[in-house]
N, C-alpha and C positions, 0 to 999 in steps of 0.2 A: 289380648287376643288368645294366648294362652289358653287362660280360664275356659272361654268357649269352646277352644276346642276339648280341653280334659274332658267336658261335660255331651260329649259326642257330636256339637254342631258344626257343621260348615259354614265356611265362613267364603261372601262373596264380597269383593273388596272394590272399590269404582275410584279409581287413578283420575281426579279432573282437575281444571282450572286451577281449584282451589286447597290440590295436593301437596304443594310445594316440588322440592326436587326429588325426582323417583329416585335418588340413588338414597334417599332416606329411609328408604322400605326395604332397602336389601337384605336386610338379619332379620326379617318379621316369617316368621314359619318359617324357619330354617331345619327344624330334627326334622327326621326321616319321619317319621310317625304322623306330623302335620303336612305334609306337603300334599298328600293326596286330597285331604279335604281345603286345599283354598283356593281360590280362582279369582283371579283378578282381570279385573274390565279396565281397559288400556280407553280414558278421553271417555265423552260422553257428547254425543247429539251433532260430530262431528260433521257430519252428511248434509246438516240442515239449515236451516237459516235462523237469523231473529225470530222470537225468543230463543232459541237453541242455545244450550250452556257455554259449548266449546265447539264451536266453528272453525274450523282449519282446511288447507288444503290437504289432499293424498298425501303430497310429498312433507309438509310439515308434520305430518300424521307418520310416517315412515321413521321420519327422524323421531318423533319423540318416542313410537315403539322400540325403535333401536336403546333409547336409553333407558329402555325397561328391563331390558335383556336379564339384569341382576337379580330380579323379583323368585322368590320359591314361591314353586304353582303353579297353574295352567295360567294362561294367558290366555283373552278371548278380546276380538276387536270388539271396542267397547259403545254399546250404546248409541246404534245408529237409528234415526227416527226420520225419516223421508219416506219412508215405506217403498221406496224405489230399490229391488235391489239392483238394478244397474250405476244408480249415486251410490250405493255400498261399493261394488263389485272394487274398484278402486285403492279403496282402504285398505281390502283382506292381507293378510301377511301369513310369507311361508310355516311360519312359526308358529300361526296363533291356535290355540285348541280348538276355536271357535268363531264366531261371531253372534255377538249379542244384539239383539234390535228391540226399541221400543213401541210399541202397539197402544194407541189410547183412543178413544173414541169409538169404538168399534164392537160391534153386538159378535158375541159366538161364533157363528157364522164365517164374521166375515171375517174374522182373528184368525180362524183355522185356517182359509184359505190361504192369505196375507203371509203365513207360514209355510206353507206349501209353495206361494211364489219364490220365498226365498230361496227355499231345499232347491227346488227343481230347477233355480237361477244360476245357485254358486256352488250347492253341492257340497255343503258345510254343517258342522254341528253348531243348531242354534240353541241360543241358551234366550228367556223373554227377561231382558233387566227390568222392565219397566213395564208396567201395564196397571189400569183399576180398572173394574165394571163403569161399562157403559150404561148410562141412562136408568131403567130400571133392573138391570140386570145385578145378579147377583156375581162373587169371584167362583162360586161351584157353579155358576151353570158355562161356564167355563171349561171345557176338555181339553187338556193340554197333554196330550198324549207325547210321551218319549222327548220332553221336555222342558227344561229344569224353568220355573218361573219364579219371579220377584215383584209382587205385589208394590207399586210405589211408595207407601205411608204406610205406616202403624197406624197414625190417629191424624186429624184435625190438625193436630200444634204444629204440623210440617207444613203443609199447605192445605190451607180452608179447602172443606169441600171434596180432598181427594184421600181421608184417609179409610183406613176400614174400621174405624173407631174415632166418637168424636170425642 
C-alpha cells in the first residue's frame, strides 16, 4: 500500500464480507503523510437485497462500524446500492466522512439526478464506489461534478461484461 501512496495515489479501500477482522487493518496508513489520502468504505450493498454482497441489518451495520473505529483515514458508509436513500438513511453514522452508494444501470441523466436525491435526502458527502456506463453510453459522457467516483472493473477478468477494458 505504501508504494501507492509514494507514487502520489490514493487509495480507496472496501472493508466487506470477505475482509476478515477489521482489527487487521489498523497499522495500514498509519504516518501522518498517508492518512489524508485513504478512505475506506465500511460493508458493501448492505441496503439491498439478493444478489447484494453484504446484507445486514442498521444495527449489525453499527456494530461492525464501531469495530472499525481503529482504521487511519476517512471512513465513509460503504457501498449502499437500493438507490432508496431513505433504506440508507438508517446506516449513516456520526463519524463517517461520508456515504458511498452504487449507481448501475442508469444513463447520465438519471445518475445525476439519483445523486441529488441523495444530497438533498441526507445531506452528506457522497463519494460513487460503484458505477460502469450504461448501455451505449460511454464513462466521459458522465458529469460527475464535486464527486469522487470508482468505476467497478478495470477489465473483463473481474466480471464478464463490466469492465472498461476486455
Amino acid at each position: 500500500m505504501g508504494h501507492y501512496l509514494e507514487l502520489g495515489l490514493y487509495l480507496a479501500l472496501v472493508l466487506d464480507a470477505d475482509s476478515g477482522d477489521p482489527a487487521a487493518y489498523n497499522d495500514w496508513g498509519s504516518s501522518d503523510w498517508m492518512i489524508p489520502r485513504i478512505a475506506w468504505f465500511i460493508g458493501n450493498e448492505m441496503d439491498g437485497g439478493p444478489p447484494a454482497s453484504w446484507v445486514m441489518s442498521p444495527a449489525d451495520y453499527g456494530t461492525l462500524w464501531q469495530r472499525t473505529a481503529g482504521l487511519h483515514g476517512d471512513r465513509y458508509v460503504g457501498g449502499v446500492c437500493s438507490g432508496s436513500p431513505e433504506r440508507a438513511r438508517p446506516y449513516l453514522q456520526p463519524a463517517a466522512a461520508g456515504l458511498s452508494v452504487h449507481l448501475y444501470t442508469l444513463s447520465p441523466l438519471l445518475a445525476q439526478r439519483r445523486l441529488l436525491e441523495y444530497k438533498s435526502a441526507l445531506g452528506v458527502k457522497l463519494w460513487v464506489g460503484e458505477t460502469h456506463p450504461s448501455g451505449d453510453y460511454r464513462l466521459g459522457d458522465y458529469r460527475w461534478d464535486q464527486v469522487n467516483v470508482n468505476d467497478f472493473c478495470y477489465s473483463d477478468a473481474m466480471v464478464p461484461g463490466m469492465g472498461l477494458y476486455a
